[in-house]
N, C-alpha and C positions, 0 to 999 in steps of 0.2 A: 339523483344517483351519480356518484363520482365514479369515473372510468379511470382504470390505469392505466398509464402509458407503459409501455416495455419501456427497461433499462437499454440504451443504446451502445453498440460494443464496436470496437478498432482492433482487428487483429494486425499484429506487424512479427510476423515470421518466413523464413527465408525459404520451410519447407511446405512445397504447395499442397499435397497431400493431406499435412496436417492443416491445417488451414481447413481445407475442405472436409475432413473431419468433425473441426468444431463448430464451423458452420451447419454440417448437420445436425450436430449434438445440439446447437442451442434452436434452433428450428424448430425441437419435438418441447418447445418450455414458451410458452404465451408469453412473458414477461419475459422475455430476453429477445435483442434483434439484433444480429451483425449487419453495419449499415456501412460497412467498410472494411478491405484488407489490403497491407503491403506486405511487398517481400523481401524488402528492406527497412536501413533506421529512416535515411534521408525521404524518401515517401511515407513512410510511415510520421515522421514529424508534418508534413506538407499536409496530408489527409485529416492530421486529429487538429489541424487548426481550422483545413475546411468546415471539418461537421463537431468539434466539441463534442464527442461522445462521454456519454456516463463514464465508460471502461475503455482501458487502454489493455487489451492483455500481450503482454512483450516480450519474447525471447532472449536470451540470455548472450547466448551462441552466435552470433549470424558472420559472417565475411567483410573484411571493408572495416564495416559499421559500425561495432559491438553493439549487447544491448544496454550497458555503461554509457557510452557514446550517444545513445538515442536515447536516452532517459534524462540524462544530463541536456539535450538537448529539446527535450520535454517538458523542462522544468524552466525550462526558459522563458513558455509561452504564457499564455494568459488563459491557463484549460478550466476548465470549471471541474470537469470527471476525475477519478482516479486510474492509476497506474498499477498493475500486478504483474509482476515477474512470471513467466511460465516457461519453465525449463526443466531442463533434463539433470540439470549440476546442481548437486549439492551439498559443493565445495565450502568451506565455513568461508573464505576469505571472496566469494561471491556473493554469498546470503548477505555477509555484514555490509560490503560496500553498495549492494543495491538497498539495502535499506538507510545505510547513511545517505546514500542522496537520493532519499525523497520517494520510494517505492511504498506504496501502500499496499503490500501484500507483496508474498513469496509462493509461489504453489508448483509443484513437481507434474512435469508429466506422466509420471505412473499412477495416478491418483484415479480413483473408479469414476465412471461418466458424470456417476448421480452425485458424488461427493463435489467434482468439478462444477456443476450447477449449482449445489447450494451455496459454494464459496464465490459464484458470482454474483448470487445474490444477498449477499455479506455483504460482498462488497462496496455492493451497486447504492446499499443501505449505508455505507460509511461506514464499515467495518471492515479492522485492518485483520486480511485474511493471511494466515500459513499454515505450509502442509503439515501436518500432526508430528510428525519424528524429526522437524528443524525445533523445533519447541527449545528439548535439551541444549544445541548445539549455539543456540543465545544466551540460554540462561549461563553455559558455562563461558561463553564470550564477556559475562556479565562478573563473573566472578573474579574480580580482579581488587588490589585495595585500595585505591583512592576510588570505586563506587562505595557510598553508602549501606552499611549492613542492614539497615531496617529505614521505614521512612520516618520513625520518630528522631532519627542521627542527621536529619536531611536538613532541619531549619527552614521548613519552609515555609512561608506567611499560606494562611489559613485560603488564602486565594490561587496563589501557587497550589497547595495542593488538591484543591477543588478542580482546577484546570489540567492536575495530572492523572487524576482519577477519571476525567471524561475523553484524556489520549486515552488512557487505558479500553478504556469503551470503542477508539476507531475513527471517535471524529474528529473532524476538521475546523480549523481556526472560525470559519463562516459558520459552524453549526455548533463550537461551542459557546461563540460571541451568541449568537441565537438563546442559548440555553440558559448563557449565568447574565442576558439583557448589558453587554457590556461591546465596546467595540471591536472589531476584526485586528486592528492594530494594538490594541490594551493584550488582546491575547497571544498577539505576536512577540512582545514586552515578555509576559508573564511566562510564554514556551522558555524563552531566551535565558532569563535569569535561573528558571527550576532546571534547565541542563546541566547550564552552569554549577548549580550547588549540587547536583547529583555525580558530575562529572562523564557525563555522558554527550555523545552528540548526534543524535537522531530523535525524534517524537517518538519513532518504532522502537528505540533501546529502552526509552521511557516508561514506553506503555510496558513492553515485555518486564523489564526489572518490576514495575508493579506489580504484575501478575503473579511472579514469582515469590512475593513479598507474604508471611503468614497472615490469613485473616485477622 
């Protein structure tokens, strides 16, 4: 019989209240455990190299520190989990730059308890999570004309597009080298040139302009 582990979680927000909110929230969910919180970036980077947690869920807002600043500074590490923005803004020119550098998900703090649970468990799975009504505000980030109108305009080698179809999906370089039995740096290669021809520069703009794209 295989046992689950819970997904392990890092909160770094500045408001302690909520904090202790979502600490109770994920409390009442077996398969979630907050194993750590700051209330800042610079602890908050310190704590996710202690413990490598699954999830890093990050405020946007904080004093000092941003949470640009701590993301960036996140992305420095050697983390194995992913990174979700959770804030209260949402500003287009916030959303886009926490997903160009490297945010695996966007989620609002208005969002209902139960909706915020299952986008942590999205997550936790390697799916890149955002709150339902940013959707629009990418896609028209997307609409611009040096991107690609369809992906048959894209030129992409039949491997490139097999590697953009599994961004689409939420995973990660490690699990879709897993997926298509190729290396972790072949797929680093392959993200790099499909940006390139799309004209895009995020995996999250990637994935989204797929999405977007008519079956």
């Amino acid at each position: 019989m295989i046992t689950m582990t819970p997904a392990t979680l890092l909160l770094i927000d500045d408001h302690p209240m909520l904090r202790r909110g979502i600490c109770q929230l994920v409390s009442l969910d077996p398969m979630l455990k907050v194993i750590a919180e700051a209330g800042n970036g610079p602890d908050g980077v310190t704590l996710a190299r202690e413990h490598d947690p699954d999830l890093i869920l990050l405020d946007m807002n904080m004093p000092d520190y941003d949470g640009l600043a701590t993301l960036r500074a996140l992305r420095q590490q050697p983390l194995s989990g992913r990174v979700v923005m959770f804030t209260v803004s949402d500003l287009r020119q916030d959303v886009i730059a926490a997903l160009q550098q490297g945010a695996d998900g966007y989620l609002l703090k208005d969002m209902e308890p139960e909706a915020l649970l299952a986008a942590l468990h999205q997550a936790a799975a390697g799916e890149m999570v955002l709150s339902e009504n940013l959707v629009p505000l990418l896609a028209e980030q997307l609409r611009t004309p040096q991107v690609p109108a369809s992906l048959a305009a894209c030129a992409l080698t039949p491997r490139e597009e097999e590697i953009l179809r599994q961004l689409a999906r939420g995973l990660s370089n490690k699990l879709i080298a897993r997926e298509l039995d190729i290396s972790e740096s072949t797929v680093k290669v392959h993200v790099k040139h499909l940006l390139q021809k799309l004209g895009l520069r995020s995996r999250t703009e990637a994935a989204v302009w797929l999405l977007q794209q008519k079956p």
